[in-house]
C-alpha positions as CSV (number, residue, x, y, z in Angstrom):
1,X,203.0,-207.9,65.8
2,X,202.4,-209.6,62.8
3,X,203.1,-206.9,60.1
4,X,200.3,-208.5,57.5
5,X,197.4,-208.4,59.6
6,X,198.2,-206.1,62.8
7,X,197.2,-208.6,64.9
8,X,199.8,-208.8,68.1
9,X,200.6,-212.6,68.7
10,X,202.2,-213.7,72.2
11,X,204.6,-216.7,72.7
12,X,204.0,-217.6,76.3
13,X,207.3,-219.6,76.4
14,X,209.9,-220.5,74.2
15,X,212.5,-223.3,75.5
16,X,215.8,-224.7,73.8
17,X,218.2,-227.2,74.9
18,X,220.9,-225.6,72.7
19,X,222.7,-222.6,73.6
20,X,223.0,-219.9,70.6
21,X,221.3,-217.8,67.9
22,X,218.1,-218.7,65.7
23,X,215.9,-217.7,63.5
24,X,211.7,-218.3,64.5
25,X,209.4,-218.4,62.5
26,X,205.6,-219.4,63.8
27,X,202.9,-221.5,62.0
28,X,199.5,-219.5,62.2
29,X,197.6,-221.6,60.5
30,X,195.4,-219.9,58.1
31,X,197.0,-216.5,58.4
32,X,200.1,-218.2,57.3
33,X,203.8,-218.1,58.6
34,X,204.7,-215.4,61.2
35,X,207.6,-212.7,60.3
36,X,211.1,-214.8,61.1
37,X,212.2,-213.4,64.6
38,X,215.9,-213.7,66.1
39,X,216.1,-215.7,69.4
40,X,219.3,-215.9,71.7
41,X,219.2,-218.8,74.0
42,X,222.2,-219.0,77.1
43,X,222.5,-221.5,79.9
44,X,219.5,-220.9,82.4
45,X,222.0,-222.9,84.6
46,X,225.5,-221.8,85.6
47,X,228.1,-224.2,83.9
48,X,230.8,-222.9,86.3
49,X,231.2,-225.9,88.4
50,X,232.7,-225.0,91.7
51,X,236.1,-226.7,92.7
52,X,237.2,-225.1,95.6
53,X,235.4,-222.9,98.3
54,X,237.1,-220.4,101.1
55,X,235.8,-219.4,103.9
56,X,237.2,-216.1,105.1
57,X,237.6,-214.2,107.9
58,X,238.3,-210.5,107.9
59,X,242.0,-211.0,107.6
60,X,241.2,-213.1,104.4
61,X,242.5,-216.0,106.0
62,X,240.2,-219.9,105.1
63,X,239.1,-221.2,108.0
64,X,239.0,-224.2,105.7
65,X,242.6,-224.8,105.4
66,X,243.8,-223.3,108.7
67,X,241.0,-225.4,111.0
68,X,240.7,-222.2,113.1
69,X,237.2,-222.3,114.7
70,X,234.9,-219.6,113.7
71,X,234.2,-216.7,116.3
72,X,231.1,-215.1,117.7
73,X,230.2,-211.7,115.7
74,X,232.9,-211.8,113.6
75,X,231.5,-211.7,110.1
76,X,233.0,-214.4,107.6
77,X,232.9,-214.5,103.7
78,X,232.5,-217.5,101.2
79,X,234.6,-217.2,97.9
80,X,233.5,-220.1,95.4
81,X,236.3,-221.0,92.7
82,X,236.1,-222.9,89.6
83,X,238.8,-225.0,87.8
84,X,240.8,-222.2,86.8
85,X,241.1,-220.5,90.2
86,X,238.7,-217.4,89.0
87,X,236.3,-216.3,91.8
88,X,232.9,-217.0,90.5
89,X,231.0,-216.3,93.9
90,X,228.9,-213.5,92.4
91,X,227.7,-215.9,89.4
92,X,225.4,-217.8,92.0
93,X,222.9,-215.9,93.5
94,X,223.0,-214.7,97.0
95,X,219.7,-216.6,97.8
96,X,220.9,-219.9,96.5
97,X,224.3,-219.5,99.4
98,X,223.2,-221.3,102.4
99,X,225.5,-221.2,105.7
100,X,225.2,-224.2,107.7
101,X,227.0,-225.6,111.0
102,X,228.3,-228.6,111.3
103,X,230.7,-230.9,112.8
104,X,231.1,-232.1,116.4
105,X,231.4,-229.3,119.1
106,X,234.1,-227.8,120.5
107,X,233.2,-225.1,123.0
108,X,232.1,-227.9,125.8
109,X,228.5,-229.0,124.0
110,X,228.3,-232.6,123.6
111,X,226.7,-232.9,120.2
112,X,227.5,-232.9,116.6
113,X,225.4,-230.7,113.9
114,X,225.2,-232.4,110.2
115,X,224.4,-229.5,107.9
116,X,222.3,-227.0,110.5
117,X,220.4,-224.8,108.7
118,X,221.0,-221.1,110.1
119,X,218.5,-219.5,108.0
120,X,221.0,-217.8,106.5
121,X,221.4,-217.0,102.6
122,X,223.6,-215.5,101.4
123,X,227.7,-214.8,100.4
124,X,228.6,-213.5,104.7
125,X,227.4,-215.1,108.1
126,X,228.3,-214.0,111.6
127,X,227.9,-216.4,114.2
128,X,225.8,-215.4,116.8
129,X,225.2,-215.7,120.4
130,X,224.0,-218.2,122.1
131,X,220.6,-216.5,122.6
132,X,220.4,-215.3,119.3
133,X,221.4,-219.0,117.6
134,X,218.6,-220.7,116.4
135,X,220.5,-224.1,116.5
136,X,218.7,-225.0,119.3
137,X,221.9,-225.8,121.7
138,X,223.2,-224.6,124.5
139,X,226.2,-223.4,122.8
140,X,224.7,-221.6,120.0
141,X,226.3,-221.0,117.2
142,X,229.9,-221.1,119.0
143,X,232.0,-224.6,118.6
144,X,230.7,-226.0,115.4
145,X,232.2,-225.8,111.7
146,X,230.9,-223.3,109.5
147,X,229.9,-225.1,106.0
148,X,227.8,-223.2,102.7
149,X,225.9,-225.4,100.5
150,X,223.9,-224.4,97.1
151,X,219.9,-224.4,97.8
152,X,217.8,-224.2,94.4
């Protein structure tokens, strides 16, 4: 509210390519300049760049690194790391984490999936059944490579 007239004035969007503090001030024309108004901009994008990604099993051990296969109901975890090794999973939104299979087959299905969608967002997946897979193969979810990828 401008303190010299009463009138309330709205900013419907304010945008800044620079990160920080600033002071605002508004042109209102005839009325003159608005009352100088602090303004904090941050990163509307995370700038912590993923280097390395895990893929866990309850045991906490990366299917990535030890090539196991992933299982049927068993529930597996993605951990995101940036160049310092700190987990930064929970700086990207759940809804943005999308599980995938991929790969050829290995439980006796003659096909390779590049980057199936599973419908699934978020940081865990649990391979399902066959009749509950929605990858559209005999086999389900069972045989493939389990992969996450970041969805806008």
């Amino acid at each position: 509210m401008d303190v010299r007239t009463g009138i309330n004035y709205y900013v419907e969007e304010l945008v800044s390519t620079l990160s920080g503090s600033f002071i605002v001030r508004a042109d209102l024309g005839i009325y003159g300049m608005s009352n100088p108004q602090t303004v904090t901009f941050t990163s509307a994008t995370n700038t912590n760049l993923v280097v390395r990604a895990e893929i866990q099993d309850p045991a906490g051990q990366d299917l990535l690194t030890t090539g196991n296969s992933p299982l049927i109901g068993v529930t597996y975890t993605v951990k995101l790391f940036d160049g310092a090794n700190v987990d930064i999973t929970t700086s990207i939104p759940a809804a943005n984490v999308q599980w995938e299979l991929d790969g050829p087959n290995t439980a006796g299905c003659a096909i390779t999936l590049n980057s199936f969608d599973t419908g699934v967002r978020g940081y865990q997946f649990t391979p399902r059944t066959n009749a509950s897979s929605n990858s559209g193969v005999t086999c389900g979810d069972q045989g493939f490579g389990l992969k996450v990828t970041y969805v806008p």
